[in-house]
C-alpha positions in Angstrom: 0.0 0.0 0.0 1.6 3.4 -0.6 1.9 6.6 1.1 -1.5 7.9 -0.7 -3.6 4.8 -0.1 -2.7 4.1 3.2 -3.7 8.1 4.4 -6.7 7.4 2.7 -7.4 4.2 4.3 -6.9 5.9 7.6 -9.1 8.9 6.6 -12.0 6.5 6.1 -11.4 4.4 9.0 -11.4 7.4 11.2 -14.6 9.1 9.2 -16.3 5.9 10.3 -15.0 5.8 13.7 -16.1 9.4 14.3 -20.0 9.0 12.9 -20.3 5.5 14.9 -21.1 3.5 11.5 -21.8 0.4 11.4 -19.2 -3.0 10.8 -21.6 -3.7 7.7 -21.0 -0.2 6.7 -17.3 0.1 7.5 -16.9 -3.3 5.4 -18.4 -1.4 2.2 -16.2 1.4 2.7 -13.4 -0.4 2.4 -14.6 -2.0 -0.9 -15.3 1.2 -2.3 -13.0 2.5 -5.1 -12.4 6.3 -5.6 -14.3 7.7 -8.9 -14.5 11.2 -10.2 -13.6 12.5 -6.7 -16.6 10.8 -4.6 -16.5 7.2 -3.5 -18.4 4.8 -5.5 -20.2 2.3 -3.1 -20.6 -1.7 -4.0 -23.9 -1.4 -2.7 -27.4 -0.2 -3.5 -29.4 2.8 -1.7 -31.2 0.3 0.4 -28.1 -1.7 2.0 -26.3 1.6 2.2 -29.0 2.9 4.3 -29.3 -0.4 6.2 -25.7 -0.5 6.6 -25.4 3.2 7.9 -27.3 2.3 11.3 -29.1 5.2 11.4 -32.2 4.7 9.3 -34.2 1.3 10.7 -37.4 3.3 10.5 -36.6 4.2 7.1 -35.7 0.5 6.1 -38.9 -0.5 8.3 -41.2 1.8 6.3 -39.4 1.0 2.8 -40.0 -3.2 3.2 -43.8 -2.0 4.9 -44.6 0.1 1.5 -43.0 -2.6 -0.4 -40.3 -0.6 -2.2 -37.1 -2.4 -1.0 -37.1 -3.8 -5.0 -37.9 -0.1 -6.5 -34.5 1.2 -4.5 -32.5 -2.0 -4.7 -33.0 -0.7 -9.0 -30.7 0.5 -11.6 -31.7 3.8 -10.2 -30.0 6.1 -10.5 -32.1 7.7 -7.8 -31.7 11.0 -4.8 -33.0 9.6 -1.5 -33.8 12.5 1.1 -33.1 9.9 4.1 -34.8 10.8 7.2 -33.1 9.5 10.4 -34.7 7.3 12.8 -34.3 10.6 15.5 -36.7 12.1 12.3 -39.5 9.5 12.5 -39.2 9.8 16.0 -40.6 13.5 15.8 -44.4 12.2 14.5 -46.4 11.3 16.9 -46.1 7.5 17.6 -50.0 6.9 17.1 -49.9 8.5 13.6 -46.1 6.7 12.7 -48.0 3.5 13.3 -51.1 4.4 11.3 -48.8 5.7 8.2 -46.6 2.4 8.8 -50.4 0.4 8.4 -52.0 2.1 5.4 -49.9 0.6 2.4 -51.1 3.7 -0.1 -50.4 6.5 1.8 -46.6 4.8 3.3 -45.6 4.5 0.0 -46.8 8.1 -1.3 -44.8 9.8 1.8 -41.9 7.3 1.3 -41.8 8.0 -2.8 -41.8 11.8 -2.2 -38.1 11.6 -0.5 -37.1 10.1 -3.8 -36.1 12.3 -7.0 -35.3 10.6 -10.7 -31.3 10.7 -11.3 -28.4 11.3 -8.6 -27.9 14.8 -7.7 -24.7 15.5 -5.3 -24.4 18.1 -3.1 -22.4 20.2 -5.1 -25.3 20.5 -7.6 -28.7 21.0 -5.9 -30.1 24.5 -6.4 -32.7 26.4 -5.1 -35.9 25.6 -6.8 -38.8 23.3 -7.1 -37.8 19.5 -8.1 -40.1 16.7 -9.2 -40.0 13.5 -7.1 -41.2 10.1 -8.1 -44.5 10.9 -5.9 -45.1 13.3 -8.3 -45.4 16.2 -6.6 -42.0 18.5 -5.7 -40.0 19.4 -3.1 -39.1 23.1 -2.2 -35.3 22.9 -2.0 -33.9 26.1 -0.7 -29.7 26.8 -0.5 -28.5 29.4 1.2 -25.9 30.3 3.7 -27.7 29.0 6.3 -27.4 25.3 4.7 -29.8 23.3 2.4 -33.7 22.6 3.2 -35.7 20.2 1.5 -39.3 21.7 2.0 -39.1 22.0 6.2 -36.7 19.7 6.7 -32.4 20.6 6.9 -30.1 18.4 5.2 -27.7 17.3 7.8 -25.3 15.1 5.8 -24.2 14.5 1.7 -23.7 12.4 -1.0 -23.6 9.5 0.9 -22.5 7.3 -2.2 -24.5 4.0 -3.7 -24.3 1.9 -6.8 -27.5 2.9 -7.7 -27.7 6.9 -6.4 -26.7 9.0 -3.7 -28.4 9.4 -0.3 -28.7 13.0 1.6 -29.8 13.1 5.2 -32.4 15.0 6.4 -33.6 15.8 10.4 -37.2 15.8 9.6 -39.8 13.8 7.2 -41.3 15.3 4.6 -45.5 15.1 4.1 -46.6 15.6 0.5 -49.7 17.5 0.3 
C-alpha cells in the first residue's frame, strides 16, 4: 500500500469511527474505489442505508410500502433519508397508522425520492419533481440546504444505484 492509499485508508477508517457506522457499513467502505472525486459504493441505496445504522425506521417503512425492490434498482435515484431521530418526531399513534396504510406509506416514502443522482455540489434552489409526483421546495442558502421544512444534515452519501442526503425531519406531500 503506498503513502497515498494508506492516508486514505486511515481517513475513512477514522470518518467511520467518528460517525459510529456500522461494521456492515465500515466493510463497504473499504470495498469502495475512488471515482470522479466521490467514492463509489458496491452497494445499492437500500443496503447503504441499512448499513449506515441510522435509518431502521426508514428501512422498516421501505419493506412496509414494499419498495425495498424499486431502491434496490438500476436507479439512478436521490433519496432524502430521514433519520430514525426524524420519525421519532411524528407522533407514535400516527407513525404506526402511516406504517399500516400501504397507499399512503408509500406516497410519503416515494416523495423523498427524486429521478437521477444529484450530489451536493449540484442541488439549487428551486422546485424539483420527485417520483410521488409532486415537488420538493429545496432552498440553499448560507444557512445550509432545506428540502421543503426539513435541513439536510449530511451529503452524498454514495450508492451503486444513487446518492443518499440526510435529512432531520420527514417530509409530508400534500
Amino acid at each position: 500500500m503506498n503513502r497515498i492509499q494508506s492516508k486514505f485508508a486511515v481517513a475513512v477508517a477514522a470518518a467511520v469511527f467518528a460517525t459510529g457506522m456500522s461494521a456492515a457499513y465500515a466493510d463497504d467502505m473499504a470495498n469502495t474505489q475512488k471515482m470522479g472525486g466521490a467514492m463509489a459504493s458496491k452497494t445499492d441505496i437500500v443496503d447503504t442505508a441499512v448499513g449506515a445504522g441510522q435509518f431502521k425506521t426508514l428501512a422498516k417503512a421501505l419493506t412496509a410500502a414494499g419498495l425495498v425492490d424499486t431502491l434496490k434498482g438500476a436507479g439512478p435515484f436521490t433519496v432524502f433519508a430521514p433519520t430514525d431521530d426524524a420519525f421519532a418526531k411524528i407522533p407514535s399513534e400516527k407513525l404506526n397508522a402511516l406504517l399500516a396504510d400501504k397507499a399512503a406509506l408509500t406516497k410519503v416514502l416515494t416523495y423523498h425520492v427524486v429521478a437521477g443522482k444529484v450530489v451536493a455540489a449540484d442541488v439549487k434552489t428551486g422546485m424539483v419533481k420527485t417520483i410521488e409526483g409532486e415537488s420538493l421546495n429545496v432552498n440553499v442558502s448560507s444557512a445550509g440546504v432545506k428540502v421543503n421544512d426539513a435541513r439536510v444534515i449530511k451529503t452524498d452519501i454514495m450508492a451503486s444505484n444513487g446518492v443518499i442526503h440526510v435529512i432531520d425531519s420527514v417530509v409530508m406531500p400534500n
